[in-house]
C-alpha positions as CSV (number, residue, x, y, z in Angstrom):
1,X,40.4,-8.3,-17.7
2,X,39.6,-4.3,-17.9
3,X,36.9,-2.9,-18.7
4,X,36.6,-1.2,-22.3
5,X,34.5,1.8,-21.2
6,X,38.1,2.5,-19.1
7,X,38.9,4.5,-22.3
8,X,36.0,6.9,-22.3
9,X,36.1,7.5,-17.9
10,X,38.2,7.6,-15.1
11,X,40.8,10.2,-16.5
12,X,43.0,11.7,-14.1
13,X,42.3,15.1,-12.7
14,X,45.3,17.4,-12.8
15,X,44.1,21.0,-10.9
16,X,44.2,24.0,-12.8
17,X,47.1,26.2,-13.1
18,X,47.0,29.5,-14.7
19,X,48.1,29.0,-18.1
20,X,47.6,25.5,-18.2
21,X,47.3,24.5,-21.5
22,X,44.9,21.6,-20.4
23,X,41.7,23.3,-19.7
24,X,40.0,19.6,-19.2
25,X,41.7,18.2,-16.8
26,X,43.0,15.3,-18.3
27,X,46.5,13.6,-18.0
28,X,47.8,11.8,-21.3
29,X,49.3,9.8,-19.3
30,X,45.8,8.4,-18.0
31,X,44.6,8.6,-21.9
32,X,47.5,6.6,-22.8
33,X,47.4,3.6,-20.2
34,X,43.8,3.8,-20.9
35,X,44.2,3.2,-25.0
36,X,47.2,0.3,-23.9
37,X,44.5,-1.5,-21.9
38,X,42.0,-0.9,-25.0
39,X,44.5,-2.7,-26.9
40,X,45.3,-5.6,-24.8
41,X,41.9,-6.3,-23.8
42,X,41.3,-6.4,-27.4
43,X,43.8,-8.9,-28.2
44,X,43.2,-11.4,-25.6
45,X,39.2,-11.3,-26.7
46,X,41.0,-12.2,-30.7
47,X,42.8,-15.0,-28.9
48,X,39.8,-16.1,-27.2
49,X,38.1,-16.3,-30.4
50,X,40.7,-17.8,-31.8
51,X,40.7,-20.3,-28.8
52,X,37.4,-21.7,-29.6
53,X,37.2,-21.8,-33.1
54,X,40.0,-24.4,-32.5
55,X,38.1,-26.7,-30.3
56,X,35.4,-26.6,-32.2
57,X,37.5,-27.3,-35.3
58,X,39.2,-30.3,-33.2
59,X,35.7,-31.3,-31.9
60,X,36.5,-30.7,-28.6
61,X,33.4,-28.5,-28.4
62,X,30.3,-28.5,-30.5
63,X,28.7,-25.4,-28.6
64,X,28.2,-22.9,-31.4
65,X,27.3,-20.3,-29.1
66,X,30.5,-19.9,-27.1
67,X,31.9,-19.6,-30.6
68,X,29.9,-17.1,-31.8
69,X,29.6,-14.8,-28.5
70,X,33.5,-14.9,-28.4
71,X,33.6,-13.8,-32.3
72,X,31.5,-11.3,-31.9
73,X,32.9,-9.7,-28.9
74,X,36.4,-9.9,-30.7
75,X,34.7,-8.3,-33.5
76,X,33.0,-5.8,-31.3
77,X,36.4,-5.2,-29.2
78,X,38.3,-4.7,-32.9
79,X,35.8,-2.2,-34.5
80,X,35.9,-0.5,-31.3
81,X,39.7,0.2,-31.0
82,X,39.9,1.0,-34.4
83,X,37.7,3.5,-34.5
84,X,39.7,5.3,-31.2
85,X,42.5,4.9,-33.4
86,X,40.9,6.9,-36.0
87,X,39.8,9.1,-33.8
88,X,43.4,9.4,-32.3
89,X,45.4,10.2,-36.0
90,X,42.5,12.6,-36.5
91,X,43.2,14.6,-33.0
92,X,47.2,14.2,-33.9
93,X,46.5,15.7,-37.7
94,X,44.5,18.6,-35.9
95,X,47.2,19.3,-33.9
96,X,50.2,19.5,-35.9
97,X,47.9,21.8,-38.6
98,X,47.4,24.3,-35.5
99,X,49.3,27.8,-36.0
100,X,50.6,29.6,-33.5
């Protein structure tokens, strides 16, 4: 399982050109993979969630803390990604309302 801070570090360092339009540094590429990870790290913690609340539903568990700490970190994992996908319309919106 990846980490979710893998979204926020560990970009790839592309060296500067002159006029690189990329002051940062920072390969989309890297973003991208990154933001893929997010997501399917975030959908394995739902199905883990999901997971338990069946066995416990079945009665094949009766430990409601393994429920709740998978819940929360789906819920945790969800608000997380959703707000990089805010965050990610925002950026694309800024962009395409640049002039040149």
């Amino acid at each position: 399982m990846s980490d979710i801070s893998a979204i926020n570090v560990g970009y790839k360092t592309v060296p500067a050109k002159q006029g690189n339009a990329n002051p940062s540094g920072q390969d989309f590429g890297t973003v991208f993979d990154a933001a893929k990870g997010l997501l399917d790290e975030t959908n394995t913690l739902q199905n883990k969630a999901s997971a338990e609340e069946v066995k416990f539903a079945l009665g094949l568990s009766d430990n409601t803390h393994d429920l709740m700490i998978a819940a929360q970190k789906a819920a945790t994992a969800l608000q997380y990604t959703n707000s990089i996908r805010t965050n990610m319309i925002q950026a694309y919106q800024t962009i395409m309302n640049m002039q040149i």
